[in-house]
PLY file of the C-alpha trace (Angstrom):
ply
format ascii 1.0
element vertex 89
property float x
property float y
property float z
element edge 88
property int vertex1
property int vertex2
end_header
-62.25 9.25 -10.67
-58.84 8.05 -9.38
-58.38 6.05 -6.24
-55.43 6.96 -4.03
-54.49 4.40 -1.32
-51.68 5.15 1.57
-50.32 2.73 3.24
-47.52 2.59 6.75
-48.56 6.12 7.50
-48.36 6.74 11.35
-50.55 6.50 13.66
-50.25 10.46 14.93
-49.92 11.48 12.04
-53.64 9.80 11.00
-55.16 11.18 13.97
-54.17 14.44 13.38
-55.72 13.79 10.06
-59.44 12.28 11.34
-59.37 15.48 13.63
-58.41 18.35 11.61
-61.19 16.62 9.03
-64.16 16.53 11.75
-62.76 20.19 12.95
-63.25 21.12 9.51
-66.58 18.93 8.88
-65.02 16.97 6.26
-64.96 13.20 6.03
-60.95 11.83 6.34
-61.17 11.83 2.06
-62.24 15.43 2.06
-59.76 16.47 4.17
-56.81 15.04 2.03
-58.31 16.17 -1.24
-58.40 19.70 0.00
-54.75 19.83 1.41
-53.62 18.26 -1.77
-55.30 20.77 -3.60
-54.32 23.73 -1.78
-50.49 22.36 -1.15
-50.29 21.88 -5.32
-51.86 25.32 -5.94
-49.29 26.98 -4.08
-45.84 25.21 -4.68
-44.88 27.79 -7.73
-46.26 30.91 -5.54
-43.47 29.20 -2.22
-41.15 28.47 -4.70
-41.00 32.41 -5.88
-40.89 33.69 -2.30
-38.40 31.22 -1.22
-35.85 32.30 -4.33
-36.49 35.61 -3.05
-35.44 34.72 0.37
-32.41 33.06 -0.44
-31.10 36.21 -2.57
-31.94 38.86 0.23
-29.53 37.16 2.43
-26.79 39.06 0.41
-26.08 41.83 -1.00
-26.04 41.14 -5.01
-27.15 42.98 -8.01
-28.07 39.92 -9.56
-31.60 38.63 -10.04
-32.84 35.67 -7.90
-33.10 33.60 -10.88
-29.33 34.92 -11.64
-28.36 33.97 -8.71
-29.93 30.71 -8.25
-28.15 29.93 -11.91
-24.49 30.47 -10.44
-24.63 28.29 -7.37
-26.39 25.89 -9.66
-23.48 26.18 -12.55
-20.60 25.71 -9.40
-22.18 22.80 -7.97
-22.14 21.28 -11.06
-18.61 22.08 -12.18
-17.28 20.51 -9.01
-15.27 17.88 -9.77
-16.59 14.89 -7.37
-19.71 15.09 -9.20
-18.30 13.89 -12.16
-15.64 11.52 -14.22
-14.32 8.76 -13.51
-12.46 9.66 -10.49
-15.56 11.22 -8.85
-16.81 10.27 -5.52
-20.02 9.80 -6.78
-19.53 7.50 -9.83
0 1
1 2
2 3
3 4
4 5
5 6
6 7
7 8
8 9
9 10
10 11
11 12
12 13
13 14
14 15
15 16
16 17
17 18
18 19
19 20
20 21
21 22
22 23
23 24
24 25
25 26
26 27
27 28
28 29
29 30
30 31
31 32
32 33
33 34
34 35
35 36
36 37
37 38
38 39
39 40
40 41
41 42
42 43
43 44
44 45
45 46
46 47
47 48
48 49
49 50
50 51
51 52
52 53
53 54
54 55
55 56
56 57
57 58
58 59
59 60
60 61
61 62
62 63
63 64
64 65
65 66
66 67
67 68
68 69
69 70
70 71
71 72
72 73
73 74
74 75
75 76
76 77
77 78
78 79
79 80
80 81
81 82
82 83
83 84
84 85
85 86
86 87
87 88
């Protein structure tokens, strides 16, 4: 099995950790391996409800996907992002 190591992570942030593990009658490991799991098991189902958040904020017959393609394709076609000239060369 793989080993994963963390370093500089903050001090609240670990105790939160150590309790919601003994809460949860996990050791520290456990507890890490189990949000991992469940965080990666549910990216593509928040990623669906979130497109379908962003398009209900207007009125569109377009798709979410459809939509989601358009401001994609105009950010894109801006200029700055871009050439020689950009801002961001």
């Amino acid at each position: 099995m793989a080993t994963l190591q963390v370093r500089d992570m903050d001090d609240g942030l670990y105790n939160l950790l150590r309790k919601t593990a003994d809460r949860e009658k996990r050791s520290i490991s456990q507890e890490v391996i189990w949000i991992i799991q469940n965080y990666l098991s549910d990216v593509k189902h928040r990623r669906n409800n979130i497109n379908e958040l962003l398009t209900i904020t207007w009125d569109s017959d377009e798709t979410p996907e459809e939509t989601i393609n358009s401001i994609r394709e105009a950010r894109t076609g801006n200029k700055r992002f871009g050439g020689a000239d950009g801002v961001f060369d």
